[in-house]
N, C-alpha and C positions, 0 to 999 in steps of 0.2 A: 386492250386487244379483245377480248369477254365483249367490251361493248360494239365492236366493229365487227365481230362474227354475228353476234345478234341482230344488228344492222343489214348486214347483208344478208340473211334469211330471209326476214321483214321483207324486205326488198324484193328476191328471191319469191317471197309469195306473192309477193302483190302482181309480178310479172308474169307466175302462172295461173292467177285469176285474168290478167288479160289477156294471154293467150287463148284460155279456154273460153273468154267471149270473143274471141280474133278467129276462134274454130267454128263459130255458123257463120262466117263471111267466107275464110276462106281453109279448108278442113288443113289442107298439105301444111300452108303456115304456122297455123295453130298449132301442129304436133311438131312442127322444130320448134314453134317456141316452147312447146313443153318440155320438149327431147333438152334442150339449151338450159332450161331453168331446172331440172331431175339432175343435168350434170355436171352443174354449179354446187346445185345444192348438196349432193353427195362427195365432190370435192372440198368445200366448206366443212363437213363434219370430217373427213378423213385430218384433215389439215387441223381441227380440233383434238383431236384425238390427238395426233401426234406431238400437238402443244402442252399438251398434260403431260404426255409422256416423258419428254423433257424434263418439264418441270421438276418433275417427282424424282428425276436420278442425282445421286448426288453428288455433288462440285469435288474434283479431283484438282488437286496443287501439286505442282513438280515442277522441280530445277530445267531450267531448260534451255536450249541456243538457235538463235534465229537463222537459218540454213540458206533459206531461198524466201525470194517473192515473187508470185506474179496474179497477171489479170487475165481472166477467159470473159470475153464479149460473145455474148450467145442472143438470138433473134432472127431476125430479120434487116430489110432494108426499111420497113413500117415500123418497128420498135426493138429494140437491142436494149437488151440487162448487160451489166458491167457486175462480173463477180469478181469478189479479191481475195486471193489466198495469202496464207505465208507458212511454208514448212518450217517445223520445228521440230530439234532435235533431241528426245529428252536423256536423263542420266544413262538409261538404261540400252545408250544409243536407237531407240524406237524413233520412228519417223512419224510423223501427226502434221497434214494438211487441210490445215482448218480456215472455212470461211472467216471474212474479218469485217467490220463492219468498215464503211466507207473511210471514216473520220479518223479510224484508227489506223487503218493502213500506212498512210503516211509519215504517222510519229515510229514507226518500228522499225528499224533499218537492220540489214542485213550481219550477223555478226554478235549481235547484240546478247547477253547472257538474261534472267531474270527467271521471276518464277510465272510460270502458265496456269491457268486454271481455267478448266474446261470441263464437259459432262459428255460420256460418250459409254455408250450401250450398243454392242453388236456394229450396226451401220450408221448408227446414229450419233454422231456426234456435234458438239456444239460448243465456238469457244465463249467465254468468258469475263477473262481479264491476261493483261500482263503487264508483270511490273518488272521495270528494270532494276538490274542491280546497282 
């Protein structure tokens, strides 16, 4: 992941080095593409940042029961993401609706008991693993 953020910096410069030689052709183009590569680039590091932050918190295990599932399609009619949740119910009946990764969605069915483990600070949360019982 380290190496695909620095990827796309690289990248990211190289495209506003030619922008700013795209800017004695034509002044207006040149400054979106600056304006475009400034709000890349600053997206890039925020999304860095928040990678570590992750990282750094640490892994929470709890008993827990499979509630609900569903999918929110968000986009366009040009490109649509497919996210996938599944709520989960833990001992302390608290409710946690946490993204799942594609592959894993479908082995988890609704009902299901095991333990959850997940890392979640403030708004931030992120699942894990989960194993059935």
């Amino acid at each position: 992941m380290k190496a695909l953020l620095l990827s796309l910096k690289i990248f990211l410069i190289i495209l506003g080095l030619v922008g700013i030689s795209f800017f004695s052709f034509s002044p207006l183009g040149g400054i979106i593409i600056l304006l475009i590569v400034f709000t890349l680039f600053i997206s890039l590091t925020i999304a860095g940042k928040r990678r570590k932050k992750i990282e750094r918190l640490p892994v929470l295990t709890e008993n827990a029961e499979v509630i609900s599932k569903h999918v929110q399609v968000a986009g366009s009619y040009l490109l649509t993401n497919t996210y996938y949740y599944i709520t989960f119910k833990l001992t302390n009946n608290v409710r946690k609706a946490l993204l799942i990764p594609t592959q894993l969605y479908g082995t988890i069915l609704e009902g299901e008991v095991g333990l959850l483990s997940y890392k979640e600070q403030g708004k931030i949360i992120k699942f894990i693993d989960f194993r059935k019982n």
